[in-house]
C-alpha positions as CSV (number, residue, x, y, z in Angstrom):
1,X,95.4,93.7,73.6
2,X,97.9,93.2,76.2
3,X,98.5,95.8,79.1
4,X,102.2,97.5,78.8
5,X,103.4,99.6,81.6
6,X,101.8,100.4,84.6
7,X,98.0,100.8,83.7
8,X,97.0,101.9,86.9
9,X,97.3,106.0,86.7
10,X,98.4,107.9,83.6
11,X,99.0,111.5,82.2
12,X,96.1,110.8,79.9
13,X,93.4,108.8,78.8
14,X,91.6,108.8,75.6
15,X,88.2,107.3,75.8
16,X,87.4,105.8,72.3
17,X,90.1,105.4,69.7
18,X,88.7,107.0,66.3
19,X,89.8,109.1,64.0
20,X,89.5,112.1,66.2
21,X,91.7,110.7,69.0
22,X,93.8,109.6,66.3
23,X,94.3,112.8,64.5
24,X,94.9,114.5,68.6
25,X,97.4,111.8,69.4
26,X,99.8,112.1,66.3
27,X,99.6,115.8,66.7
28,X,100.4,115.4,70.1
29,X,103.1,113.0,69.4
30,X,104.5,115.4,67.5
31,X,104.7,118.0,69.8
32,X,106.9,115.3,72.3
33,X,109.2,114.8,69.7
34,X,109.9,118.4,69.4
35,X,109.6,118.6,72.8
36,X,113.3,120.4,74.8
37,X,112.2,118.9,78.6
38,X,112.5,115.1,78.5
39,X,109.5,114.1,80.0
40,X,108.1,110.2,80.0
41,X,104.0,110.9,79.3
42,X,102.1,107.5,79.9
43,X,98.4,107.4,77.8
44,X,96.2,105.2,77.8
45,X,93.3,104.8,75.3
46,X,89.9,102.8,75.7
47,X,87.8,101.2,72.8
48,X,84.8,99.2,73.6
49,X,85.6,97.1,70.3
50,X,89.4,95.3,70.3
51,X,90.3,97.8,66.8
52,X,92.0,100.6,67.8
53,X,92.6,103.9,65.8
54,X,90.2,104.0,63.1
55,X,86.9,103.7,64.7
56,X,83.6,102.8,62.9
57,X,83.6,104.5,59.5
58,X,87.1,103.3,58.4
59,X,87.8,100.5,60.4
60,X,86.1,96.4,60.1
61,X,83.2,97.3,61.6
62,X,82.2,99.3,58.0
63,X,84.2,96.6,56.1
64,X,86.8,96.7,53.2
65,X,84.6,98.1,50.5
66,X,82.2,100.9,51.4
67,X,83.8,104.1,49.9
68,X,83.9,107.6,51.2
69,X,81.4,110.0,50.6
70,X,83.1,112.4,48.7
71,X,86.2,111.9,46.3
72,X,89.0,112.2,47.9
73,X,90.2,115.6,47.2
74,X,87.5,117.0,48.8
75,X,87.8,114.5,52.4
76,X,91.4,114.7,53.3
77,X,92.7,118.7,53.3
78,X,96.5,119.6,52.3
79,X,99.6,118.5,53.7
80,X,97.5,114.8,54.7
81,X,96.1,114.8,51.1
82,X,99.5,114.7,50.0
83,X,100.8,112.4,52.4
84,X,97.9,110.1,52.0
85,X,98.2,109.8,48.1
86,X,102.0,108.9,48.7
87,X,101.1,106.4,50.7
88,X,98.3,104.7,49.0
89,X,100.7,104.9,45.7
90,X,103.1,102.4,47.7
91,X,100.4,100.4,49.5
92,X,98.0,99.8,46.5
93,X,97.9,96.6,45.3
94,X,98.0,94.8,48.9
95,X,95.0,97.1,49.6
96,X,93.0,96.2,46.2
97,X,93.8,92.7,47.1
98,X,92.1,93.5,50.3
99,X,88.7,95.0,48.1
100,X,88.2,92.1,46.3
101,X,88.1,90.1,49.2
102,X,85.9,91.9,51.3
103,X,84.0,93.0,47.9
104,X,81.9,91.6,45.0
105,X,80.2,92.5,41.8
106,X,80.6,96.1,42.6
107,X,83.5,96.1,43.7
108,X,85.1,94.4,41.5
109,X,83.2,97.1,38.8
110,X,84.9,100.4,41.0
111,X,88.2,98.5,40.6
112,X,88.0,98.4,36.8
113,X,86.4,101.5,35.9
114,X,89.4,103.1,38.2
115,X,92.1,101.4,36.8
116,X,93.7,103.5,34.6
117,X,93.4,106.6,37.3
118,X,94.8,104.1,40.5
119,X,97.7,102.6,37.5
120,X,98.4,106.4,36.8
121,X,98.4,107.1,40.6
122,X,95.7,109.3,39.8
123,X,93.9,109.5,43.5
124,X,92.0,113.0,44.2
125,X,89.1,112.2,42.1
126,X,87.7,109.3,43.2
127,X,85.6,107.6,45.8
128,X,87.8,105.4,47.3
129,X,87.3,102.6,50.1
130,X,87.3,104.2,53.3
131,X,89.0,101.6,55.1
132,X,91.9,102.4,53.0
133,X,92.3,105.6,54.7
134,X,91.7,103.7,58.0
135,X,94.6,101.5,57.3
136,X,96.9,104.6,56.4
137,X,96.3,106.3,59.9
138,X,96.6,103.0,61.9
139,X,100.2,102.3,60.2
140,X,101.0,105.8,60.7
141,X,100.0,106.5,64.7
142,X,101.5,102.9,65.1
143,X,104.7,103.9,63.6
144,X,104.7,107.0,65.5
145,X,104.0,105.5,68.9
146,X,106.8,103.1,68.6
147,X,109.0,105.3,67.3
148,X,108.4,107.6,71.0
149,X,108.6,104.2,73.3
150,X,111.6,103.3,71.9
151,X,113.4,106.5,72.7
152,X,111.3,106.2,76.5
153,X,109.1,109.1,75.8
154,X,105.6,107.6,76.0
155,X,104.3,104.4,77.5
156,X,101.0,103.4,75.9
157,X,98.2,101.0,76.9
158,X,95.4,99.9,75.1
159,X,92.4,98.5,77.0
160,X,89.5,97.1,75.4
161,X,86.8,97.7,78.0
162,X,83.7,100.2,78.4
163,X,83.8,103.3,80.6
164,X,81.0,103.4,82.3
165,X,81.5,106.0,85.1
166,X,84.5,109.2,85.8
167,X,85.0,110.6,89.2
168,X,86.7,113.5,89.7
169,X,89.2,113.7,92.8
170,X,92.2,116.5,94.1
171,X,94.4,115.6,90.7
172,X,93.1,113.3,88.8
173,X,89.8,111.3,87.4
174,X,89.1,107.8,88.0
175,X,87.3,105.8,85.5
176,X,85.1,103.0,86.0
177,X,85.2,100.0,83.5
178,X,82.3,97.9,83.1
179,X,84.5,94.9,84.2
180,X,85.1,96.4,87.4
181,X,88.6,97.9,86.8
182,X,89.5,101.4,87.9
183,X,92.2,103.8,86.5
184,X,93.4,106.7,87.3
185,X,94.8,109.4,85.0
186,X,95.2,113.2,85.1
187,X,93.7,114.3,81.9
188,X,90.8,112.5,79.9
189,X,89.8,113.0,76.4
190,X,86.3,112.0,75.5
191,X,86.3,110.7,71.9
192,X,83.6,108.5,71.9
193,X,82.2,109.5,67.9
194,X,78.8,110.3,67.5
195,X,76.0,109.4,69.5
196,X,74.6,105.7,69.0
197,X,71.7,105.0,66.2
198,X,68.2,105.5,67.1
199,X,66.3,102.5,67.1
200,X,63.0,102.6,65.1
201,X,61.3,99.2,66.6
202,X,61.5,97.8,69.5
203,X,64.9,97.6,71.9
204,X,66.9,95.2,70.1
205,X,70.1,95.5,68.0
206,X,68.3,93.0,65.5
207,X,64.8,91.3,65.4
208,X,64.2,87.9,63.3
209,X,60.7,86.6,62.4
210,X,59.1,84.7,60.5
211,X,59.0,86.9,57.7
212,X,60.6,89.7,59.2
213,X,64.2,90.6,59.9
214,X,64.6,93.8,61.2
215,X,68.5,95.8,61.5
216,X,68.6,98.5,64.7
217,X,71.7,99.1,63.5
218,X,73.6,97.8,60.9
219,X,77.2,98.2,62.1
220,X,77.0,96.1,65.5
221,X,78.8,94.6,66.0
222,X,80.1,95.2,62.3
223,X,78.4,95.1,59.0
224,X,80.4,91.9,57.4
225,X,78.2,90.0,60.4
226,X,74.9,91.7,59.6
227,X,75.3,90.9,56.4
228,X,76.1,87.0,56.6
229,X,72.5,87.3,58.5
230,X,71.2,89.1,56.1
231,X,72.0,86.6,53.7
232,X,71.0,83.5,55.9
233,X,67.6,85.1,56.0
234,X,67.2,85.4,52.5
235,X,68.7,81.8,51.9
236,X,65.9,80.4,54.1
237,X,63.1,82.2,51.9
238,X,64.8,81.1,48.9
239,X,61.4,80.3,47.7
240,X,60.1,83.8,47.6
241,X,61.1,87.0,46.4
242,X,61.8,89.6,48.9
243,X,61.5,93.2,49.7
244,X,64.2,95.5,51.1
245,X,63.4,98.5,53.0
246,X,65.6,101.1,53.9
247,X,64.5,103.7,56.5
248,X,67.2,106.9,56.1
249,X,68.4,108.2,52.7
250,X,71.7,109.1,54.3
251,X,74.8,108.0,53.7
252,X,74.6,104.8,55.9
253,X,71.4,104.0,53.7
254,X,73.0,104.5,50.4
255,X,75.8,102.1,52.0
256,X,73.5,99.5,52.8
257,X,71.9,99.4,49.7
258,X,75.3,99.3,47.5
259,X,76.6,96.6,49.9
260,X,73.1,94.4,49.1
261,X,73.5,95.2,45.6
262,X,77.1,94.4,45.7
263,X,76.8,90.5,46.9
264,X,75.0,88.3,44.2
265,X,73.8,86.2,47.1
266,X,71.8,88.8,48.6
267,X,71.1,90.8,45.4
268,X,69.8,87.7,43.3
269,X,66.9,86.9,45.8
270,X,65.8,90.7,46.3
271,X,62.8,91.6,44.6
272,X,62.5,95.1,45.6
273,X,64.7,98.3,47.7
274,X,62.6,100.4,49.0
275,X,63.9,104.0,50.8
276,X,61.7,105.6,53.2
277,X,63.2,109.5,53.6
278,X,61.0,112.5,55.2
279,X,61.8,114.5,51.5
280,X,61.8,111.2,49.4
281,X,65.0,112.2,47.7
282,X,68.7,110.4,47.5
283,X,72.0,112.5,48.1
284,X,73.1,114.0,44.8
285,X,75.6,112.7,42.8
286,X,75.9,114.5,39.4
287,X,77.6,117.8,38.9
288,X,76.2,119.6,35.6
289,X,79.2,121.4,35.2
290,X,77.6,124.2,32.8
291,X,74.4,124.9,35.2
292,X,76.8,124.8,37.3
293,X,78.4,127.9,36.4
294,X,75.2,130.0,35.9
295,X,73.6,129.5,39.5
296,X,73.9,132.4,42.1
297,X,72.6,132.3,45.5
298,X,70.6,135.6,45.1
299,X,69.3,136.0,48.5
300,X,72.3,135.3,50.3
301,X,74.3,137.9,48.2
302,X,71.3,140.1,49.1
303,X,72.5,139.9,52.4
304,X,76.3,140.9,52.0
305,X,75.9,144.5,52.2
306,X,74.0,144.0,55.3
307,X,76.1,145.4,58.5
308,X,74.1,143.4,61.1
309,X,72.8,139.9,60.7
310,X,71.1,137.1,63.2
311,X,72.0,133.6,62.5
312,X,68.0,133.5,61.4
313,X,68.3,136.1,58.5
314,X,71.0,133.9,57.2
315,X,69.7,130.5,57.2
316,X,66.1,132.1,56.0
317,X,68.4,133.1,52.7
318,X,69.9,129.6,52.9
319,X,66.7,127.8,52.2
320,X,65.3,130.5,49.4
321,X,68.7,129.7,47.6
322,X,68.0,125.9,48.0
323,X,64.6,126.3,47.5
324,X,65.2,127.2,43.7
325,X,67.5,125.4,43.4
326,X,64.8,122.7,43.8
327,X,63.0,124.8,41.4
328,X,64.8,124.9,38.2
329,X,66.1,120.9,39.1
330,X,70.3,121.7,40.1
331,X,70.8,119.4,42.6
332,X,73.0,119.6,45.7
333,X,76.2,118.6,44.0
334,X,76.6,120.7,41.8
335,X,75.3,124.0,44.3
336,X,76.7,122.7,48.0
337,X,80.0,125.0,47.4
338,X,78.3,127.8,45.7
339,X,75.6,128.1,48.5
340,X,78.2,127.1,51.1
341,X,80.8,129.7,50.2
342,X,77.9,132.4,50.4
343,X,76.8,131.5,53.9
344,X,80.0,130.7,54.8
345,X,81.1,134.7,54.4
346,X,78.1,135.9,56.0
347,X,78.6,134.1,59.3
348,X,81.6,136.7,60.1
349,X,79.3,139.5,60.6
350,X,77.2,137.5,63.4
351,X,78.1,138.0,66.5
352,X,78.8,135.4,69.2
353,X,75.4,135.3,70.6
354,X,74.2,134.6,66.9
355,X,76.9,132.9,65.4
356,X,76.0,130.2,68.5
357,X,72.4,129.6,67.4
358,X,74.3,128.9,64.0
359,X,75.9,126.4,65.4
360,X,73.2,124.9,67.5
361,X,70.1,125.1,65.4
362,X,70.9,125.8,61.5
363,X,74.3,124.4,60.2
364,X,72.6,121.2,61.0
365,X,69.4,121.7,59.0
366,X,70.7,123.6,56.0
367,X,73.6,120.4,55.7
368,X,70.9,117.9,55.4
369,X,69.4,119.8,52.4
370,X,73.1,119.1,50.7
371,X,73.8,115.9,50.8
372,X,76.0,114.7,48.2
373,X,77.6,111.2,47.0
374,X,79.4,109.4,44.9
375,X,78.7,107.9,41.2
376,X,79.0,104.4,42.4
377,X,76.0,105.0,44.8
378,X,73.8,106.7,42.7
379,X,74.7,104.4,40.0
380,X,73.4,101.5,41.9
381,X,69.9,103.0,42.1
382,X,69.7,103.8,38.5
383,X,70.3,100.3,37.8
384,X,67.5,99.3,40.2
385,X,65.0,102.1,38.7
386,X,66.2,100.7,35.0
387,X,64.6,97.3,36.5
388,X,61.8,98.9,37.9
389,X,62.7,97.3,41.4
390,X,63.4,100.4,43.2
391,X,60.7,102.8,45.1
392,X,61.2,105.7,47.7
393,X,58.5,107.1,49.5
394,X,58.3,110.4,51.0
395,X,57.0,109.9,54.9
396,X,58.3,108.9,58.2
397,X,58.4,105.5,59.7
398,X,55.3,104.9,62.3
399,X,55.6,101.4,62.5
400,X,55.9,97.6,61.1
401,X,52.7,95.4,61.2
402,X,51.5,92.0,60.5
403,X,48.9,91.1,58.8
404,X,46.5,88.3,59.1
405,X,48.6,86.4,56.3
406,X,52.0,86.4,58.4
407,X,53.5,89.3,56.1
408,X,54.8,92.8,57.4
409,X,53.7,96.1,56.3
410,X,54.8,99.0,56.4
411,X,52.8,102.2,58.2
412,X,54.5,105.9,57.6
413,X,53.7,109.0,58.2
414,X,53.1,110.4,54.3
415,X,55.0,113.5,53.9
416,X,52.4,115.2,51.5
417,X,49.0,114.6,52.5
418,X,50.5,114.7,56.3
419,X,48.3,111.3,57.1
420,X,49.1,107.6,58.0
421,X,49.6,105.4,54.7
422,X,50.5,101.9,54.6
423,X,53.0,100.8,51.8
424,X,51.1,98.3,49.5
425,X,54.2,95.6,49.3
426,X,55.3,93.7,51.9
427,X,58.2,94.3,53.3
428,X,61.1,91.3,54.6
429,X,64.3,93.2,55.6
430,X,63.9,96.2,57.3
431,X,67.7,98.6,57.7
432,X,67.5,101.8,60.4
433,X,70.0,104.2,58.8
434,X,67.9,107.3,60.4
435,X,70.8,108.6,62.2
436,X,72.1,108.8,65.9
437,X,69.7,110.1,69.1
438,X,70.1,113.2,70.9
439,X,72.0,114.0,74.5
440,X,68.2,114.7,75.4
441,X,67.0,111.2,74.7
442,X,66.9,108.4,77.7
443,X,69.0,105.7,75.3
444,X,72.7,107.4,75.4
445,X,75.4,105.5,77.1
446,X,75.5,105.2,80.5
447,X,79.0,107.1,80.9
448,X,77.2,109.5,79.2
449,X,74.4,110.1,81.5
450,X,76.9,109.9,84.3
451,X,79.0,112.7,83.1
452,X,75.6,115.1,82.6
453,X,74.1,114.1,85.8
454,X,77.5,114.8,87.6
455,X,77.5,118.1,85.7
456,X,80.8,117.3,84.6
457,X,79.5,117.5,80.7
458,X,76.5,119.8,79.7
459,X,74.7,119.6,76.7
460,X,74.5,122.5,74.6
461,X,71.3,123.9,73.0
462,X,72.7,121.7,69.6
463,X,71.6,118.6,71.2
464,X,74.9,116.3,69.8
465,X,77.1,118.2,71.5
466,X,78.5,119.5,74.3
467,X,79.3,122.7,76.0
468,X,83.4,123.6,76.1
469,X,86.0,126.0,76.6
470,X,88.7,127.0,74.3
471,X,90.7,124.2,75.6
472,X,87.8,122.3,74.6
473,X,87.5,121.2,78.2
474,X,84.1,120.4,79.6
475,X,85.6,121.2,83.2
476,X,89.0,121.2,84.3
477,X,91.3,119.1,82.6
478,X,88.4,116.6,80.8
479,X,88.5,117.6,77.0
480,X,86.2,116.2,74.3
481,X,87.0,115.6,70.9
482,X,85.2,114.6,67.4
483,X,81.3,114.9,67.2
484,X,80.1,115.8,70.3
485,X,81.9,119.5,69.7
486,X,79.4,120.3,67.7
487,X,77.4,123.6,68.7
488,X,80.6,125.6,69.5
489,X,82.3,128.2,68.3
490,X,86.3,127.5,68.1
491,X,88.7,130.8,66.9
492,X,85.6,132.3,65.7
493,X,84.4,129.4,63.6
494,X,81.0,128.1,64.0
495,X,80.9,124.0,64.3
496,X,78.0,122.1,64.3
497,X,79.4,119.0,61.9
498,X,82.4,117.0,63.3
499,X,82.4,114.0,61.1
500,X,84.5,116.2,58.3
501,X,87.9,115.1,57.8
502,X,88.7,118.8,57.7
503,X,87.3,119.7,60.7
504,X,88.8,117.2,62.3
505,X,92.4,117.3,61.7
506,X,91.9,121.4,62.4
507,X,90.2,120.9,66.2
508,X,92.7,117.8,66.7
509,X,95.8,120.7,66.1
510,X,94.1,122.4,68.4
511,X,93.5,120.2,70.9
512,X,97.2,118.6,71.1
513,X,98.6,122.4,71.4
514,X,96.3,122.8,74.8
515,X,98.0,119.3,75.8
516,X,101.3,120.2,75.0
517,X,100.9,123.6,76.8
518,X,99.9,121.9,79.6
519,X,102.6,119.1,79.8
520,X,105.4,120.6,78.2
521,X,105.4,124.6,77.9
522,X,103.2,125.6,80.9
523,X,104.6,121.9,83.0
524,X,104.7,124.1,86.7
525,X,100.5,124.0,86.2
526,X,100.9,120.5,87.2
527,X,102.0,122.1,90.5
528,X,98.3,123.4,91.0
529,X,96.6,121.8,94.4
């Protein structure tokens, strides 16, 4: 995108344009309309990818027609839910167009089943595309932004570059782009989403073979171009029958597999999916409603008389409630708010010391025992088990090896006997969805390692986050927002998940107040050598 304005210093800079900064900026942006002092504030904001505002889940690099992971009631909180549904009531049948496009079989499937609910304008209950929410912010921080320069409130620049280094000075940071261009600015917001994918073999995005093709990660550059190469790959063994595996029984794997299932190209010469997950089980998608209504979290409640708790007690009481929950065959949809309410109440009585180690080492380990999902996803693997050409093995991935006949097999680590197995089918396509690395790990982004090694940024005993004030500053006047807050406690909240809609829009309030403070209501700060 084109430069506007002086580029060269600016009030702030947002690094990375997601959600996160997105949710900050219109806050802000609020604020400066509301604002008494007329003040010009110039921003600038940094994407490595030439999409600005919506970031990887909800922009093109996820595609048209992957659908949230919850229904929509349960994403987007109250006023935005509101605000949302109004706007997709308007903007429907240009974005529908948009599905089918993108979409196929599957698609074209949600689109029916739903059409009564979207003709009805019937929203909160269903799954819906999450570019669709994507497009809604972009319109809406666009709108907002143009609304501010036309009035000469705000200049705003949008770079596409990668930061690669920030040095403090007396008032302001420099950043160093990987094209060689410097900028200066006073404040910087890191918003740079969650930490990249961990690659499972070898160093490289994407490997082709022979008889192999093997995804790092499937959304680089975006998943529409992994899967035209997934597809050529198949079309060249359009002799043979193929096998899919899918290492991750996340959401990104349930994705991947929908998306395969959802173009006939790809789905028509697939003989197999195969999921590789340490507990061999699929985020839950039913709710059995009665059940449902009988289950109670007896050790937790145990707990609620208790006048002193450590973050340990707690999460020992979360897993006994999950654990038979397991037993008697409820499954995390229809438990995740009964047993997250309970916890959720405990956590009050911890005290910060504790309520830390909550954030750091347990909300992370008790959420991957609740994974939910939608119909649409789980309906896709019933269809594959109805056609016996679906398998998931309980294990961890060791490694991918050929064999003397030029076929790959798979080696894992089997979760019940605790020994190396090999898989007995070949495998063709191999898709990493095991998640992101850690801030402990040598393959994080260079800006990154820069910031930790200049102390600027320290990691916090979480891992995926880092340490911050109540300003969420790092150190003076560099802020971070979105996923890498996880492991704090904000207003006496513990965090330790930042890709919730929820969460986001409350630390974004935040995190525009401390701006506003600064630029607006506390300005003389600025006078500070």
């Amino acid at each position: 995108m084109q430069f506007e304005g002086n580029t060269n210093t600016s009030d702030i800079t947002f690094i990375g344009s997601g959600i996160s900064s997105s949710f900050t900026m219109l806050h802000f942006l609020d604020h400066i309309k509301c604002a008494k002092e007329e003040k010009k504030v110039s921003i600038n904001i940094i994407d490595k990818y030439p999409e600005f505002h919506m970031g990887i889940p909800y922009g093109s690099r996820s595609g048209f027609s992957v659908h949230l992971i919850t229904s929509l009631k349960n994403f987007l909180p109250e006023p935005e839910l509101g605000k949302f549904i109004t706007w997709l009531n308007t903007n429907k049948n240009w974005l529908l167009d948009e599905l089918k496009k993108d979409g196929g079989s599957l698609s074209i499937d949600w689109i029916n089943t739903h059409a009564q609910k979207i003709e009805n304008n019937e929203w909160e209950h269903l799954f819906i595309p999450r570019h669709f929410f994507g497009s809604y912010i972009d319109e809406k921080l666009k709108s907002s932004i143009d609304d501010l320069k036309s009035i000469g409130a705000i200049d705003v620049n949008y770079i596409t570059g990668e930061v690669l280094d920030v040095e403090k000075t007396t008032k302001n940071y420099t950043l160093l782009l990987q094209d060689g261009q410097k900028l200066l600015s006073e404040k910087v917001v890191l918003s740079v989403g969650s930490l990249p994918v961990k690659y499972l073999w070898k160093e490289e995005r994407l490997i082709q073979e022979d008889n192999l093709l093997f995804v790092n990660d499937p959304y680089a550059p975006e998943l529409k171009e992994v899967l035209k190469k997934i597809e050529h790959f198949t079309e060249k063994k359009a002799d043979k029958k193929l096998n899919v595996l899918i290492v991750g029984a996340n959401a990104s794997g349930l994705e991947m597999l929908y998306k395969l299932n959802d173009l006939e190209e790809i789905k028509s010469r697939i003989a197999k999916f195969v999921f590789l997950s340490t507990q061999g089980l699929l985020p839950d998608a039913v709710i059995d409603k009665e059940r449902k209504k009988g289950y109670i979290p007896f050790n937790l409640q145990a707990l609620a008389e208790e006048k002193e708790l450590t973050a340990k007690t707690i999460a020992d009481a979360t897993y006994k409630d999950l654990d038979h929950a397991d037993e008697i065959h409820l499954g995390a949809a229809s438990t995740v708010e009964i047993i997250s309410k309970a916890f959720g109440a405990l956590l009050g009585k911890l005290n910060e010391e504790e309520l830390k180690k909550f954030a750091c080492f347990y909300g992370n380990e008790i959420g991957r025992r609740q994974r939910c999902a939608g119909f649409h996803y789980s309906k896709t693997v019933d269809a594959l088990k109805d056609q016996n050409r679906f398998d998931h093995i309980a294990g961890r991935f060791v490694d991918i090896r050929k064999n003397p006949s030029g076929e790959y097999l798979l080696e894992y680590l089997d979760t019940p006997s605790g020994e190396n197995s090999v898989y007995g089918d070949p495998v063709h396509i191999v898709i990493n969805c095991i998640g992101s690395t850690n801030l402990g790990k040598e393959n994080i982004p260079e800006l990154l390692k820069n910031l930790i090694l200049k102390k600027y940024c320290r990691p916090n005993d979480s891992k995926i986050g880092f340490e911050v004030n109540e300003s969420l500053e790092t150190c003076e006047n560099f802020h971070v927002i979105g996923p890498l807050l996880a492991g704090n406690i904000f207003e006496g909240k513990a965090v330790w998940h930042l890709e919730h809609c929820g969460r986001i829009i409350w630390l974004s309030h935040v995190l525009s107040q401390k701006l506003n403070d600064y630029f607006f209501v506390k300005s003389e700060l600025k006078e500070r050598p």
